[in-house]
C-alpha positions, 0 to 999 in steps of 0.5 A: 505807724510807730512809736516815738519816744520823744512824745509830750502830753496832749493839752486841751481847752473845754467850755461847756456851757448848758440850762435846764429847763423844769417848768411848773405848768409841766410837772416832772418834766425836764429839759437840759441843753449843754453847748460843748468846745474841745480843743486838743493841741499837741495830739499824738496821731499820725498823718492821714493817707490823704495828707501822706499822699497829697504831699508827694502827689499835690503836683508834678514837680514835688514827686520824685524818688528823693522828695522826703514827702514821697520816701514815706511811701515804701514800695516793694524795693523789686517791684516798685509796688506796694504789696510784698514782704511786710520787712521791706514792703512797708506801704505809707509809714506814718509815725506817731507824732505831736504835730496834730489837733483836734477841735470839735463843738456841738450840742447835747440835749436830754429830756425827761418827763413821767405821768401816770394815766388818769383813771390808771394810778398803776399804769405810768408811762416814762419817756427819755430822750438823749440827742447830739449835734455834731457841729465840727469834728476837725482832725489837722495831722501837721501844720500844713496839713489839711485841717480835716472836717469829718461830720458827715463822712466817712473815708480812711482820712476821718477814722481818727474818731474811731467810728463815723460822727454823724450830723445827728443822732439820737435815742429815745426810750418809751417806757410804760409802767403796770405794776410790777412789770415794765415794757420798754421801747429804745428808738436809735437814730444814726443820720446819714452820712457819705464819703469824705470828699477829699478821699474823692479828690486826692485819695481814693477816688470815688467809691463804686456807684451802679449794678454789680455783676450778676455774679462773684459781687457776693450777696450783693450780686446783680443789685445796684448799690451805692457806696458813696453813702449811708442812708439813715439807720433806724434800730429799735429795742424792745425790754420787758422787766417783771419784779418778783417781790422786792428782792427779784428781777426777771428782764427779757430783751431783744435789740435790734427788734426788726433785724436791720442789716448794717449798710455795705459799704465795700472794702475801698473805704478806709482801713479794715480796722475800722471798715471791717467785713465791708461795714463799720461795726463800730457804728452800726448793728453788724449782729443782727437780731438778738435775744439777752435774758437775765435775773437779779437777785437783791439781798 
């Protein structure tokens, strides 16, 4: 891709429209419900590997050496392949551009609710829920390309989110309260998700389905894989908070507590800025199991 210095603002429309929910039968609980719309028109990106592809390749009479929609491929001028010095061999150029919008909708939804155990007036216990449905998350890069629905999947056509937008996902914090001592546990939930199924039509083809050779397939070699999706990921964090007085916090915490390996995917599904080290550590846990301990000082 490249610059453009003939570039306009993007401009987008928003509506949002939320409730909250505080009923008196149940005391401090609390429930908010937020519908969002986001348009964005104008968009400054660039064409898909999908769109850039399909322009010249959508049928036989359109691919030729002089067609403007295949000269975007730029093949090694001695090999005609697209491996070769970055100078000359300039794979699919794809500059910045206006052309492009952006829409997506779904719903938001956080609850609340605390209490103290009867019997226990020291012991509490905290409960926090936040929650996303993804509705839409439509990218179209040029008029007569494909407008794009990416919720759901994964290729190197829907990486314009930065990382995979999941159906649904969710976290919840349960945290339970013995006087000056805290223990928290997060519960992170990412839906499952498979490849995009036009990189399946027009692009990449379907990724790898079966047993790997029971050499040189690396930590995965003899295993049957499946890198056509992602099953749901599950994490768990555990924090425990001591306050020393009133001036002093010790926190000691552990994040991904059952140390989940983030899912293989493979190196054919999209680009390694976003597949990077045959996972997408923008979505998933690629560290593992980890410990973090701090103090706070208040004065």
């Amino acid at each position: 891709s490249g610059g453009n210095l003939n570039l306009r603002p993007e401009k987008a429309d928003t509506y949002t429209a939320g409730v909250v929910f505080q009923p008196r039968f149940l005391p401090r609980f609390s429930l908010s419900v937020d519908y969002y719309n986001i348009k964005v028109k104008d968009v400054i990106g660039t064409s898909t590997t999908g769109d850039l592809i399909s322009a010249c390749f959508g049928s036989l009479s359109a691919a030729s050496a002089t067609n403007p929609d295949c000269t975007v491929i730029r093949r090694n001028p001695i090999t005609g392949g697209l491996d070769g010095d970055p100078a000359t061999t300039q794979g699919l150029f794809a500059p910045l551009s206006n052309l492009g919008k952006l829409y997506t909708d779904g719903v938001d939804v956080v609850a609340n609710y605390n209490t103290t155990f009867p019997g226990f007036s020291d012991v509490k216990w905290a409960i926090n829920f936040n929650g996303n449905y993804t509705r839409h998350s439509k990218y179209q890069a040029t008029p007569s390309a494909l407008n794009r629905e990416c919720v759901g999947f994964y290729s190197s056509n829907c990486s314009f989110t930065g990382s995979i937008q999941p159906k649904y996902q969710w976290s919840l914090r349960n945290t339970f309260t013995i006087d000056d001592v805290d223990l928290s546990v997060l519960w992170r939930h990412i839906n499952k998700v498979r490849q995009e199924p036009d990189d399946i039509a027009n692009g990449n083809g379907p990724a790898f389905q079966g047993t790997l050779p029971a050499t040189g397939g690396g930590a995965l070699s003899g295993q049957t894989v499946d890198f056509q999706r992602i099953p749901s990921a599950d994490y768990f964090d555990l924090t425990l908070r001591f306050n020393v007085g009133d001036h002093l916090t010790f926190t000691a915490a552990v994040q991904n507590l059952l140390d989940r390996d983030p899912p293989n995917v493979g190196t054919g599904i999209s680009g390694s800025t976003y597949n990077s080290g045959n996972t997408y550590p923008s979505t998933y846990d690629a560290l593992g199991r980890r410990y973090a301990v701090s103090a706070r000082i208040r004065f």
